[in-house]
C-alpha positions in Angstrom: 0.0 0.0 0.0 1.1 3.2 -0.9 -0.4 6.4 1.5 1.3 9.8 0.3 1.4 12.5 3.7 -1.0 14.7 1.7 -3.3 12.0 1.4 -3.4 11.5 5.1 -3.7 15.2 5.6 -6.8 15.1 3.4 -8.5 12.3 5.0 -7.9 13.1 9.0 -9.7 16.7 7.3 -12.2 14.9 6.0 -12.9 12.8 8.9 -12.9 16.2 11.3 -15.2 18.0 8.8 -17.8 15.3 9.0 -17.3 15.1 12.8 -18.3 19.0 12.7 -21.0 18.7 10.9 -22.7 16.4 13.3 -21.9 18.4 16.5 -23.9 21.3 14.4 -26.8 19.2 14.2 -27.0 17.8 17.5 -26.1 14.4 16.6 -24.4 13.0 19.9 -22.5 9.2 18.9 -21.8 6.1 20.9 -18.9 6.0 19.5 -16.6 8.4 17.3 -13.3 7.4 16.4 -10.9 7.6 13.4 -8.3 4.9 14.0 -4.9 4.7 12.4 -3.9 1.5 10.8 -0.8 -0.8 11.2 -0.7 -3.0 8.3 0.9 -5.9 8.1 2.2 -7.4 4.4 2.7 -10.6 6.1 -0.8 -11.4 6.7 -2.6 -10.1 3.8 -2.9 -6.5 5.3 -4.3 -8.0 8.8 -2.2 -7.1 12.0 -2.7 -7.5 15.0 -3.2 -4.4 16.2 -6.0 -3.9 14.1 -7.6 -7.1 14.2 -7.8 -6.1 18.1 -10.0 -3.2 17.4 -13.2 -5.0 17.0 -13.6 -6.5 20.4 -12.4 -3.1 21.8 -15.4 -1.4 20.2 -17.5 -4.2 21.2 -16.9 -3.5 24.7 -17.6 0.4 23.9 -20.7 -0.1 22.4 -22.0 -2.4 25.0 -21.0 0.3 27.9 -22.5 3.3 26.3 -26.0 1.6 25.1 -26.3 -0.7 28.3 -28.6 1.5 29.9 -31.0 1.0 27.2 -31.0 -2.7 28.6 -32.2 -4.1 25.4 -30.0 -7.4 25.0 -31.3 -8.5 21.4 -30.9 -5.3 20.1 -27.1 -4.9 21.5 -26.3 -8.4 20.5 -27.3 -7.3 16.6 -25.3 -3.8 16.7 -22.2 -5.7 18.4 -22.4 -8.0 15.4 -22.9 -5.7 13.4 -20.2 -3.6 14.0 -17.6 -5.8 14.1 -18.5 -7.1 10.7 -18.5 -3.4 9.0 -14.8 -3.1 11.1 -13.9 -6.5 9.8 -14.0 -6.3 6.9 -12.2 -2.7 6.3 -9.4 -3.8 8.1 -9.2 -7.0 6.1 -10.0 -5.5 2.4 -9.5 -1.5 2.9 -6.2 -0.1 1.8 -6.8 3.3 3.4 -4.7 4.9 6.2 -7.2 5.0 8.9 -10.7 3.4 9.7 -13.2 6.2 10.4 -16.0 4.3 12.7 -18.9 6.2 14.4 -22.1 5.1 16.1 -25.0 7.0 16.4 -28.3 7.3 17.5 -30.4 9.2 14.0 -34.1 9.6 15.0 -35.8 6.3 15.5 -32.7 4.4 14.2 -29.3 3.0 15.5 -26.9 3.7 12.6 -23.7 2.5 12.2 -20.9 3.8 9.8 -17.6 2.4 8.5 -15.0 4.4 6.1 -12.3 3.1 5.3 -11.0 5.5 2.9 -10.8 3.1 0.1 -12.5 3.2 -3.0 -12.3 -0.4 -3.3 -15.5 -1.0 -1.5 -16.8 -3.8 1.1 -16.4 -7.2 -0.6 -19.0 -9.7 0.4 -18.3 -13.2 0.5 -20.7 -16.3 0.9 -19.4 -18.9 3.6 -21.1 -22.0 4.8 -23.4 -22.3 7.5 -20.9 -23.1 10.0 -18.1 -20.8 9.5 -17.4 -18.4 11.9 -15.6 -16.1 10.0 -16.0 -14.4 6.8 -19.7 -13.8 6.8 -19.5 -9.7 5.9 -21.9 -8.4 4.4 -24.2 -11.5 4.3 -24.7 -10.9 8.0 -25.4 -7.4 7.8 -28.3 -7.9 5.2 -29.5 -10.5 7.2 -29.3 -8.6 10.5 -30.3 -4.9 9.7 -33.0 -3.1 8.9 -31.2 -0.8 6.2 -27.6 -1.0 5.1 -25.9 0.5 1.7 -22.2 1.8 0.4 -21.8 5.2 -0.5 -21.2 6.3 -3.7 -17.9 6.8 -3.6 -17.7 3.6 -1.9 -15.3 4.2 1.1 -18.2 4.3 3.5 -20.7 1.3 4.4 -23.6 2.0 7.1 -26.4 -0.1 8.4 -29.2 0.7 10.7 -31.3 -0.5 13.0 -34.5 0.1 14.3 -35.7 1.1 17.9 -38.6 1.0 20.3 -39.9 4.3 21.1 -39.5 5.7 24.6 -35.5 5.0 24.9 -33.7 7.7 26.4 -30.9 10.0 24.1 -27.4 8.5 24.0 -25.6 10.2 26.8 -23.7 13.3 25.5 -21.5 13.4 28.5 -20.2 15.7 30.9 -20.6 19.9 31.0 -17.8 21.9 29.6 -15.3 21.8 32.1 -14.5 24.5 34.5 -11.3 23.7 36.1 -8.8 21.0 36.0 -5.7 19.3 37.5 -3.1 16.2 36.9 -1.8 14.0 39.4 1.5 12.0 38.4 2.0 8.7 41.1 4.6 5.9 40.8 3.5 3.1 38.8 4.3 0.5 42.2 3.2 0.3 45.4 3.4 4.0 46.9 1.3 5.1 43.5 -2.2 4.2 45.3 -1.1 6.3 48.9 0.0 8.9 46.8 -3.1 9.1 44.6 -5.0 9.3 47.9 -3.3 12.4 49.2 -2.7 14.3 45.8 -6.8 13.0 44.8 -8.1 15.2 48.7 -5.9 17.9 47.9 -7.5 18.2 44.5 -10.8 17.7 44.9 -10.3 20.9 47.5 -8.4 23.1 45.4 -11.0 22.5 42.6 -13.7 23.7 45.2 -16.2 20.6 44.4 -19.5 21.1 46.3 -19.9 16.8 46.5 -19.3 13.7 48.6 -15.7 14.4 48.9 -14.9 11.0 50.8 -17.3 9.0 48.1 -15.0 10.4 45.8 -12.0 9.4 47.6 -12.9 5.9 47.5 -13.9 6.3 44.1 -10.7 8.0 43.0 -8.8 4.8 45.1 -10.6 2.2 43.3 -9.9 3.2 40.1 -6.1 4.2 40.6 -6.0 0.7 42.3 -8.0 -1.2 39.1 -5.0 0.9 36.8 -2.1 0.3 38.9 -3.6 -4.1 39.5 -4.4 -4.5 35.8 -3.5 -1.8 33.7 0.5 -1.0 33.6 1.6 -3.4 31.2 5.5 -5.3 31.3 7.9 -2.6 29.2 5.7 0.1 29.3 8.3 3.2 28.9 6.7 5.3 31.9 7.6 5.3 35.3 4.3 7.3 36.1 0.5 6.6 36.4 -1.6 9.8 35.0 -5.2 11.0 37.1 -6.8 14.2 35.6 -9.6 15.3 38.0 -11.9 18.1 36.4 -14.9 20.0 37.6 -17.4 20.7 35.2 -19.7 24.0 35.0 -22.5 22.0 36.3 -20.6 20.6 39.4 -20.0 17.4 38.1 -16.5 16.0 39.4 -14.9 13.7 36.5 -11.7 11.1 37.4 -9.8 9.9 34.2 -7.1 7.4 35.2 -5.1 6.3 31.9 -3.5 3.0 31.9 -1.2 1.7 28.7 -3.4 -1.5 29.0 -5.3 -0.3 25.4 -8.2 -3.1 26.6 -10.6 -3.9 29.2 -12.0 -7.4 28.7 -15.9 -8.2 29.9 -16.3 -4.2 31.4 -19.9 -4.9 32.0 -18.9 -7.8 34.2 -16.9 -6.1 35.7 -18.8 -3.0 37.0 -21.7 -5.1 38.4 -19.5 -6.8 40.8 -19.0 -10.6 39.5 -15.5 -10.7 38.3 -14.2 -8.0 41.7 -15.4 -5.5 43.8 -13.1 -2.6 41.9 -15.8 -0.8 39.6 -18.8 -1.9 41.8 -17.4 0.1 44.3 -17.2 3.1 41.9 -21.0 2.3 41.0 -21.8 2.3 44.7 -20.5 5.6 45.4 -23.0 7.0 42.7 -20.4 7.2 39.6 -21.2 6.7 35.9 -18.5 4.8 35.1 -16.9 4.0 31.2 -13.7 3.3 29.6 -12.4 4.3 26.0 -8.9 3.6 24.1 -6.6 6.2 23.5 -6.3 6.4 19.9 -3.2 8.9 19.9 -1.0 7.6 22.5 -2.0 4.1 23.3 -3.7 2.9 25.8 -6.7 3.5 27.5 -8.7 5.8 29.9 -11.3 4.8 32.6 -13.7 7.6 33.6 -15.1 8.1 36.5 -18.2 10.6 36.9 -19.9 11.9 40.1 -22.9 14.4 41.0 -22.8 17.3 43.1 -23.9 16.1 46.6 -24.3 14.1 49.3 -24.0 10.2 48.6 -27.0 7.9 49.9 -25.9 4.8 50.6 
């Protein structure tokens, strides 16, 4: 594959003008991320690096819709999605993978561009392969699907009850902000501790100051357990804590651990107490990768206020 720099310029330009354009009409995604690839000749384009990237979205999706609690309808966007990803990764000789979930109306769309005019290849399999199903299983799946016409982009959709509530657009602008660097070893979790009370004083948050503590613990302890990685370059664990304009406190721990296996499992208690606890102290809790610098951030967010246990 050949990708000259001012191609690259014009897609990540592309990509950011289209991102635009949905903040100006109010479109707030799932998911929204242009991801660069790291092709490998030795397995017909296929690394894996990018191979990884559909079960990381999988675990996104299911995190952002879950309070939706519709099961069949997550279980068809999850497949979905990793088809559509799939399959650029596998067939697209673009530099990046633009991939964004959205909620349009009365419809769950999902949208793939791989920057390649190439366009999705759909391949029939038998009944019993795993693998290779494409775009046989999204027309059997969604409601809608189609390529567009310059064929670097395949969507599908799918359609939903009435009644659910908006994806969540997340927290206020923020108003104020600080970093907390802590060893990556044993004294990391102490420190995180001391540095987390002085913040959370500094930033003048009007909430459950020791509910955050323990929140701000739990996470730094999840990062520092399951997140630092052998050979990872820095000594340092990074915690932002931020104050929003509506008084919301948010705690972003970044880890270089780019995945977080069975999330959901995870936050309702069955496989450790570490993110119930967060959930117990009244925090919305998700995770995203880091497509810049690697890794991955867990987020933490907490209402103004006294916690009711």
């Amino acid at each position: 594959m050949t990708t000259t720099l001012a191609g690259q310029g014009c897609t990540r330009r592309r990509a950011a003008a289209a991102r635009e354009a949905r903040r100006r009409e109010g479109v707030h995604p799932a998911i929204e991320l242009s991801i660069s690839r790291c092709i490998d000749p030795d397995f017909n384009g296929m690394s894996e690096k990018d191979a990884a990237w559909a079960g990381r979205l999988r675990e996104i999706l299911r995190s952002r819709l879950a309070p939706w609690n519709l099961p069949e309808l997550l279980d068809k966007a999850e497949l979905l999605l990793t088809e559509l990803v799939t399959n650029a990764f596998q067939h697209a000789s673009g530099p990046t993978v633009d991939v964004c979930v959205r909620r349009q109306d009365d419809r769950l769309k999902i949208t793939v561009d791989d920057h390649s005019t190439r366009g999705p290849l759909p391949r029939s399999k038998g009944l019993y392969e795993e693998h290779g199903r494409g775009l046989i299983l999204v027309d059997a799946l969604s409601d809608a699907w189609g390529i567009s016409k310059d064929r670097t982009t395949t969507w599908c959709t799918l359609c939903l009850p009435e009644g659910l509530p908006a994806i969540s657009t997340g927290p206020a602008p923020v108003r104020n902000e600080t970093m907390i660097r802590v060893p990556a070893d044993t004294s990391g979790l102490h420190l995180a501790g001391i540095h987390g009370r002085t913040a959370f004083a500094i930033l003048d948050w009007p909430g459950d100051r020791q509910a955050a503590f323990d929140v701000l613990h739990s996470l730094a302890s999840n990062a520092l357990r399951h997140g630092i990685t052998q050979g990872w370059p820095s000594p340092d664990l990074r915690i932002w804590v931020r104050v929003t304009k509506a008084h919301e406190l948010i705690i972003d721990v970044k880890d270089p651990n780019p995945d977080f296996p069975k999330f959901e499992t995870n936050v309702v208690g069955e496989l450790g107490r570490g993110l119930w606890v967060v959930r117990r102290f009244g925090a919305k809790v998700s995770w995203a990768p880091d497509i810049t610098e690697g890794g991955k951030t867990v987020r933490a967010v907490m209402q103004p206020g006294q916690v009711a246990l």
